[in-house]
C-alpha positions in Angstrom: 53.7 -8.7 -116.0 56.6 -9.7 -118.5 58.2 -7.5 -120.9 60.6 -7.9 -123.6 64.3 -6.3 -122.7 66.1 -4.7 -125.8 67.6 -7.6 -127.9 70.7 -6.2 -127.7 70.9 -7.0 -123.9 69.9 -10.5 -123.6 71.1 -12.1 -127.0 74.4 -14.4 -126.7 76.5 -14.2 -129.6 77.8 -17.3 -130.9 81.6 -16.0 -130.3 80.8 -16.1 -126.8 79.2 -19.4 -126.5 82.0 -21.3 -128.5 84.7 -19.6 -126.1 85.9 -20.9 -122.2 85.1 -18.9 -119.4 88.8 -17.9 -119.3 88.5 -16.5 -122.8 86.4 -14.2 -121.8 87.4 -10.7 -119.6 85.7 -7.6 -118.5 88.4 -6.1 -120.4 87.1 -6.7 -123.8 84.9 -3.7 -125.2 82.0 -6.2 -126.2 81.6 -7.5 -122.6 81.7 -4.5 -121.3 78.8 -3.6 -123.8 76.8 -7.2 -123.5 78.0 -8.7 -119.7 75.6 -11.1 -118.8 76.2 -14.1 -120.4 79.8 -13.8 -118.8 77.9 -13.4 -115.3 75.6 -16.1 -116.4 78.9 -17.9 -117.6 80.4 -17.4 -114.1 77.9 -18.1 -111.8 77.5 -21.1 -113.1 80.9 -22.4 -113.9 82.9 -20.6 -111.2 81.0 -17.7 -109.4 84.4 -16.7 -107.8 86.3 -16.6 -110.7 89.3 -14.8 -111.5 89.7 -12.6 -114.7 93.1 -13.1 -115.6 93.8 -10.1 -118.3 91.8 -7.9 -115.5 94.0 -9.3 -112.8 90.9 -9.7 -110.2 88.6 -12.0 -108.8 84.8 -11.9 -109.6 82.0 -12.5 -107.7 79.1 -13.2 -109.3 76.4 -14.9 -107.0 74.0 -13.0 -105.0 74.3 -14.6 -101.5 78.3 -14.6 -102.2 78.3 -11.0 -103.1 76.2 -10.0 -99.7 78.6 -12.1 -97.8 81.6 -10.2 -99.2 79.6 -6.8 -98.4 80.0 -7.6 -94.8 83.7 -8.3 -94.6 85.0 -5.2 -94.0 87.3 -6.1 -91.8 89.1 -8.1 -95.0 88.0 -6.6 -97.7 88.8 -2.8 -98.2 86.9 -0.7 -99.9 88.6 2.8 -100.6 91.8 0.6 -101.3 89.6 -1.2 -104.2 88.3 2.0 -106.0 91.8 3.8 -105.7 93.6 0.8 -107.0 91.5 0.1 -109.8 92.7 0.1 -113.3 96.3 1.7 -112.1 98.6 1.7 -115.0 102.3 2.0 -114.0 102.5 5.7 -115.2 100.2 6.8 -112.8 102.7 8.0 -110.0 103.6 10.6 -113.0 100.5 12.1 -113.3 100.2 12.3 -109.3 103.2 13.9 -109.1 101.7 16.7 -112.1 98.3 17.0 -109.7 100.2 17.7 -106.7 103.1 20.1 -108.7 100.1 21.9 -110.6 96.8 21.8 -108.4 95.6 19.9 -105.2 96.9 16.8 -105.7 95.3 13.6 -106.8 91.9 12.7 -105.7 91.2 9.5 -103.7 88.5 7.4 -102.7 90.4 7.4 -99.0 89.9 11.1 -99.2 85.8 11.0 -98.8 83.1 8.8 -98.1 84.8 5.3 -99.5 86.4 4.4 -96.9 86.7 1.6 -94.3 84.9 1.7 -90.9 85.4 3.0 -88.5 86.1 6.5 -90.5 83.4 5.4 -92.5 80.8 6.3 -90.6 81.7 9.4 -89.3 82.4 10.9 -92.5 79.3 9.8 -94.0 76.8 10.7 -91.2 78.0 14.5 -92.7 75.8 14.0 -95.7 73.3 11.3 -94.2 71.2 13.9 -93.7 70.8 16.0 -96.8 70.0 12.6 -98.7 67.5 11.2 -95.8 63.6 10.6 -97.0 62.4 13.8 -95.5 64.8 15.7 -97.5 64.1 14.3 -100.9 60.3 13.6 -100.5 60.9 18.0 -99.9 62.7 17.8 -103.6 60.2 15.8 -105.5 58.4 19.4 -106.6 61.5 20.5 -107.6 62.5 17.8 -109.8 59.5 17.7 -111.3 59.5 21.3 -112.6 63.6 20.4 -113.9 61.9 17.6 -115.9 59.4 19.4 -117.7 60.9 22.8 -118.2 63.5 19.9 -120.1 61.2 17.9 -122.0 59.4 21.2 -123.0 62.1 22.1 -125.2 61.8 19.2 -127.1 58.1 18.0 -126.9 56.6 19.8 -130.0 59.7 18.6 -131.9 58.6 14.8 -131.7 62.3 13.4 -131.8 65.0 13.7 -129.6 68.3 12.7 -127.7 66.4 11.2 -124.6 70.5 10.8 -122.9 71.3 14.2 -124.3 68.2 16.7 -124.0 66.9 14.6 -120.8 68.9 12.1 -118.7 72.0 14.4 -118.3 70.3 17.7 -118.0 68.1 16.3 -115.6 71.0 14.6 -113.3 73.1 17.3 -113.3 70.5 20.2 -112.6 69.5 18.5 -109.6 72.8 17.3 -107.9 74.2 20.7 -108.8 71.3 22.3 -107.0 71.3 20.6 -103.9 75.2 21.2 -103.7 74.9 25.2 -104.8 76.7 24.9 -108.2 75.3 27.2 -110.6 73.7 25.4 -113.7 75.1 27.4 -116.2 78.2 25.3 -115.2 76.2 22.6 -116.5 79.2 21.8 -119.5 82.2 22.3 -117.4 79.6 19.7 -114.7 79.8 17.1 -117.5 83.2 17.3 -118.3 84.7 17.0 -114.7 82.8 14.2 -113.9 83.2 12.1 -117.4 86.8 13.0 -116.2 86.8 11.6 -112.6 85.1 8.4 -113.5 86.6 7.8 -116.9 90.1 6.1 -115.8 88.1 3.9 -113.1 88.7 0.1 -113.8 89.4 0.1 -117.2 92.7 0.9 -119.0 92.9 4.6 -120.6 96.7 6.2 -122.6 98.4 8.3 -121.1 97.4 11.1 -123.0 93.9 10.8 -122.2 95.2 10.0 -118.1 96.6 14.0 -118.8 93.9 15.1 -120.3 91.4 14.0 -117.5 93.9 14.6 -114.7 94.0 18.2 -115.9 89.9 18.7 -116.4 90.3 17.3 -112.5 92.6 20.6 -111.3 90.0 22.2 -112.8 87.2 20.7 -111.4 89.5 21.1 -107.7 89.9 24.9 -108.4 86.6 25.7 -109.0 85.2 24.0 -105.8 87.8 25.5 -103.8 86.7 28.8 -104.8 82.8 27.7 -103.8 84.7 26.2 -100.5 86.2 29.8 -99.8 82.5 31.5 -100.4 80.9 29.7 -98.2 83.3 29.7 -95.5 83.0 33.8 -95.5 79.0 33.6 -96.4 77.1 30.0 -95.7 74.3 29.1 -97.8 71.3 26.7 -97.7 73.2 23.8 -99.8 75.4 20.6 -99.7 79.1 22.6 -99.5 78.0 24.7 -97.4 77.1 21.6 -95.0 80.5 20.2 -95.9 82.3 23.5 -95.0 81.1 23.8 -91.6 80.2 20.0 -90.5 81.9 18.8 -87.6 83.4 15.5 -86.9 83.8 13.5 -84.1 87.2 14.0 -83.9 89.1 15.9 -81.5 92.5 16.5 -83.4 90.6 17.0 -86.4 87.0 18.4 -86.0 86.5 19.2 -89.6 86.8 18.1 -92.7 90.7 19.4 -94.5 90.6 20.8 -97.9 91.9 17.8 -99.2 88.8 15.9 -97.7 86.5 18.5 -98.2 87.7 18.4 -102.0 87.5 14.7 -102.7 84.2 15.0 -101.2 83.2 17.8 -104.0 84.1 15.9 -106.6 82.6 12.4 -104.9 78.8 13.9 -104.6 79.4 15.7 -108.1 80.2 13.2 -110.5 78.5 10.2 -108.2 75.4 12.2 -108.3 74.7 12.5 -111.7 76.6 9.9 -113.2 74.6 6.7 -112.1 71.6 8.5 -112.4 71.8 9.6 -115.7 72.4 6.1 -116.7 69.9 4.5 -115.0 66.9 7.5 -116.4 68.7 6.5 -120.0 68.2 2.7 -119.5 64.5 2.8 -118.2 64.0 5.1 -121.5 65.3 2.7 -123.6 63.0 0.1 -122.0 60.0 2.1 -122.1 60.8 3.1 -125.9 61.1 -1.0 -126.6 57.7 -2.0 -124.6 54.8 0.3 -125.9 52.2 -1.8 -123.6 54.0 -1.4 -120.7 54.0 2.3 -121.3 50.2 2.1 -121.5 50.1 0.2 -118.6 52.2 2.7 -116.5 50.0 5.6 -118.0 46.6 4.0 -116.7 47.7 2.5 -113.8 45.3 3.2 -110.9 47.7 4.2 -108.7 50.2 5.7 -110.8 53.2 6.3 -108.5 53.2 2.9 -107.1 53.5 1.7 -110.5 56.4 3.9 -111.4 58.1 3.1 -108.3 57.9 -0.5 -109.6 59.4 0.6 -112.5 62.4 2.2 -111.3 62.9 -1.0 -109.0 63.1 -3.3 -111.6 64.9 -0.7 -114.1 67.5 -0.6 -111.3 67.4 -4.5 -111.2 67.7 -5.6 -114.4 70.1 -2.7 -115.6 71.9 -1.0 -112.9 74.2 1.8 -113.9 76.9 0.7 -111.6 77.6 -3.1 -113.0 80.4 -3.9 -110.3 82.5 -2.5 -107.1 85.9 -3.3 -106.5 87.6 -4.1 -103.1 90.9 -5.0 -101.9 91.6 -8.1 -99.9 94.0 -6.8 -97.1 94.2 -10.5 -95.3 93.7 -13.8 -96.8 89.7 -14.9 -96.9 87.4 -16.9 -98.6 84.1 -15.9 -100.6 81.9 -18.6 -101.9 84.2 -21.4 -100.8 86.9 -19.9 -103.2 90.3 -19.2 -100.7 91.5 -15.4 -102.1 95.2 -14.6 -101.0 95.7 -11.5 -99.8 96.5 -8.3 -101.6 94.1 -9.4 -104.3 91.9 -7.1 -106.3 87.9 -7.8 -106.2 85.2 -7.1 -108.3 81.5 -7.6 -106.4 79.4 -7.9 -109.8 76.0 -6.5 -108.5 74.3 -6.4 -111.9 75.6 -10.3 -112.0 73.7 -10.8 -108.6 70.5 -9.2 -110.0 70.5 -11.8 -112.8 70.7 -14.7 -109.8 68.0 -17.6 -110.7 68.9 -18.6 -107.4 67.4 -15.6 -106.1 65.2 -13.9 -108.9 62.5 -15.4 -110.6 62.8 -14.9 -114.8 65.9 -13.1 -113.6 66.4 -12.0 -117.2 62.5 -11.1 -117.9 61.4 -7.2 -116.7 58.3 -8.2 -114.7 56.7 -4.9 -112.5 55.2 -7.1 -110.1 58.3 -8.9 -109.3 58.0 -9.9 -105.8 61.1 -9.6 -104.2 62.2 -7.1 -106.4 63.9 -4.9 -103.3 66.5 -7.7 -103.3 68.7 -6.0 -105.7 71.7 -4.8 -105.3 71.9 -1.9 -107.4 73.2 -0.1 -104.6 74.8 -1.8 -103.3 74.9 -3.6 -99.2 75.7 -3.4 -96.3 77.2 0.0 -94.6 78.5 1.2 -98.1 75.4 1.1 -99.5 74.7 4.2 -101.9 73.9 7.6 -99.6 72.2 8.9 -103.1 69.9 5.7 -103.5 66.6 7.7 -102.5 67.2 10.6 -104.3 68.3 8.7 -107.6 64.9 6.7 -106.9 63.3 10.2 -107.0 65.0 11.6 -110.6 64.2 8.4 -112.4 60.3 8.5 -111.4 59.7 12.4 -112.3 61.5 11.2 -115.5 59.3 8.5 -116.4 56.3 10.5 -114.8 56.6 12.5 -117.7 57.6 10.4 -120.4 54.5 7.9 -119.8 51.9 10.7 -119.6 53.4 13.2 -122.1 54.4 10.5 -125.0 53.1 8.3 -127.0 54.5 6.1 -129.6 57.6 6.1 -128.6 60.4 4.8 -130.9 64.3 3.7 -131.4 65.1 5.9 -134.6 68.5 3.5 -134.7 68.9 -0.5 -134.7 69.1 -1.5 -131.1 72.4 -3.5 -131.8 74.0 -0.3 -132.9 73.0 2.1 -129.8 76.5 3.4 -128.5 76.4 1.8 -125.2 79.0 3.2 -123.1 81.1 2.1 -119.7 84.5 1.4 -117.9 84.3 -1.7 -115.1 82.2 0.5 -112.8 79.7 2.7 -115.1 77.1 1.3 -117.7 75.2 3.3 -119.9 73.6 4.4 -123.0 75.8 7.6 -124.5 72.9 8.6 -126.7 69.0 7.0 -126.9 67.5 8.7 -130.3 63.9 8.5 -130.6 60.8 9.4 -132.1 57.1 9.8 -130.5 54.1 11.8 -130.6 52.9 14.2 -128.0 49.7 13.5 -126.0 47.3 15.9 -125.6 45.7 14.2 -123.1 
């Protein structure tokens, strides 16, 4: 079954048609906003292409981007997200971190890093986000999404990203790690502020601002560090605390580690799931029939779990990774020099003809819809896929069977969509809608 995607998302201005590919940049704000005719653009002009005002190659074809997954012998990737987007002032604001706080934080620190570290430090938290472990959370999700939406159902409009997709991302990553919800603001904040400089140029004044909301972020999960090492609880930093490592001159994690870690699981966990309950609102608020279609469904959880699939597909919150090429290689054919800064465009390889289908239609009974690569592949694939999986279908759970008629209260065109080269989103999704009684 087709449905129609949000104007906004699949019309190509005429700007964009009448320009070259080399016009065109994931540094302009309106690409960042619309990207897929500069994917479509790419992957069939040049699919390795490089973005010279980004200063990075692109790769935009699905069987390319797999291929480059694999390299890691080449192709670094905690290198890639701590390089992205550095301005030349950022050895200042290091220097401030380290003179005022904990120091930077950096992807080396935590889970993003290269085999054969990679593995060890991520079989720490393996666990906690297995099946068994979130299929044990689905009860608890479920009662964070409704004590939500019954704040708002009576009222018949609301802020879908604001009353629902943030709440709901933050209540639940902040549970399984121990944080206390009523940190819920200060939870926001630190995360906007450790994913906000990624890929994308920011001043200097807002680098301060965000580096500083970072020291706070550091101090607060220090102090939750220092609990748990006197009193261990039944939650994530508590695991983190007192994991061991395979490693004999090192058997557990150092506060810096332990730290970057924090602030990893924090602001990973809520960020790209927020984003991606926001744009299967949006799509359920633009497709009445295909909420009637979710709501009836004979077997209602298969047919949400479709949902989310394709959600994820055509509109993943995480648009692109980088890496860092530490040898010369070559992707696609395309020879890539060493030192060079890549992008792997995984909401480019979900648009693939070659691979999908309609790839700009939403159809539920896609197939091969597990081919995305939301989450990315190979081993640095998302740790959190299962339990974001999880969030999004309590979400629409309740939307589809508590809602009807629901409704964009703005023009689609002017829905603050907002993102850096790593993050997508929807800021804020007002809408209208009835409440069943059914």
């Amino acid at each position: 079954m087709y449905a129609t995607l949000p104007k906004q998302q699949v019309v190509t201005s005429r700007e964009q048609i009448m320009q070259t590919l080399s016009q065109l940049s994931l540094t302009d704000p309106d690409t960042v906003r619309l990207p897929f005719e500069y994917y479509e653009r790419m992957r069939k002009e040049e699919p390795v292409h490089f973005d010279e005002r980004a200063g990075a190659w692109l790769v935009t074809r699905h069987d390319d981007i797999k291929q480059a997954a694999r390299m890691t012998d080449v192709l670094s990737n905690g290198l890639g997200l701590d390089s992205a987007g550095r301005p030349p002032w950022q050895d200042e604001i290091d220097e401030m971190m380290r003179r005022e706080g904990f120091g930077p934080h950096r992807a080396g620190d935590n889970f993003n890093v290269d085999p054969p570290l990679h593995a060890r430090r991520r079989g720490l938290v393996n666990q906690a986000f297995g099946a068994h472990r979130v299929s044990a959370i689905e009860e608890d999700i479920t009662v964070i999404v409704r004590d939500l939406m019954a704040a708002f159902i009576d009222r018949g409009k609301v802020d879908l990203v604001r009353a629902f997709s943030i709440p709901i991302a933050i209540y639940v990553i902040s549970d399984l790690l121990g944080v206390p919800r009523t940190r819920r603001d200060d939870v926001e904040r630190w995360s906007d502020a450790s994913v906000a400089p990624i890929g994308r140029g920011i001043s200097k004044q807002d680098a301060y601002r965000y580096a500083r909301d970072m020291m706070e972020m550091h101090r607060f999960l220090h102090q939750q560090f220092e609990e748990r090492r006197r009193n261990r609880k039944d939650d994530m930093l508590s695991d983190l605390v007192h994991a061991q490592i395979d490693d004999e001159e090192n058997p557990s994690l150092s506060e810096t580690e332990l730290l970057s870690c924090g602030v990893a699981l924090l602001a990973a966990g809520n960020e790209t799931t927020r984003n991606g309950i926001s744009w299967g609102s949006l799509i359920l608020a633009q497709n009445p029939s295909l909420m009637d279609r979710l709501r009836t469904a004979d077997d209602q959880d298969w047919a949400l779990r479709r949902f989310v699939e394709e959600t994820l597909r055509i509109q993943p919150p995480v648009p692109q990774l980088p890496r860092v090429a530490v040898a010369d290689c070559e992707i696609g054919g395309t020879r890539i020099p060493r030192g060079s800064f890549i992008y792997l465009c995984w909401a480019s390889a979900n648009r693939d003809a070659a691979t999908f289908e309609n790839a700009d239609e939403f159809d539920l009974e896609r197939a091969n819809v597990g081919q995305h690569l939301t989450f990315g592949s190979g081993v640095h694939r998302c740790l959190g896929a299962m339990l974001a999986r999880m969030e999004m279908k309590c979400a629409f759970r309740e939307i589809v069977n508590r809602m009807d008629d629901l409704r964009l209260t703005v023009p689609e065109e002017e829905l603050d969509i907002w993102g850096t080269f790593v993050f997508r989103g929807p800021r804020s999704l007002p809408v209208t809608f009835v409440r069943r009684t059914t």
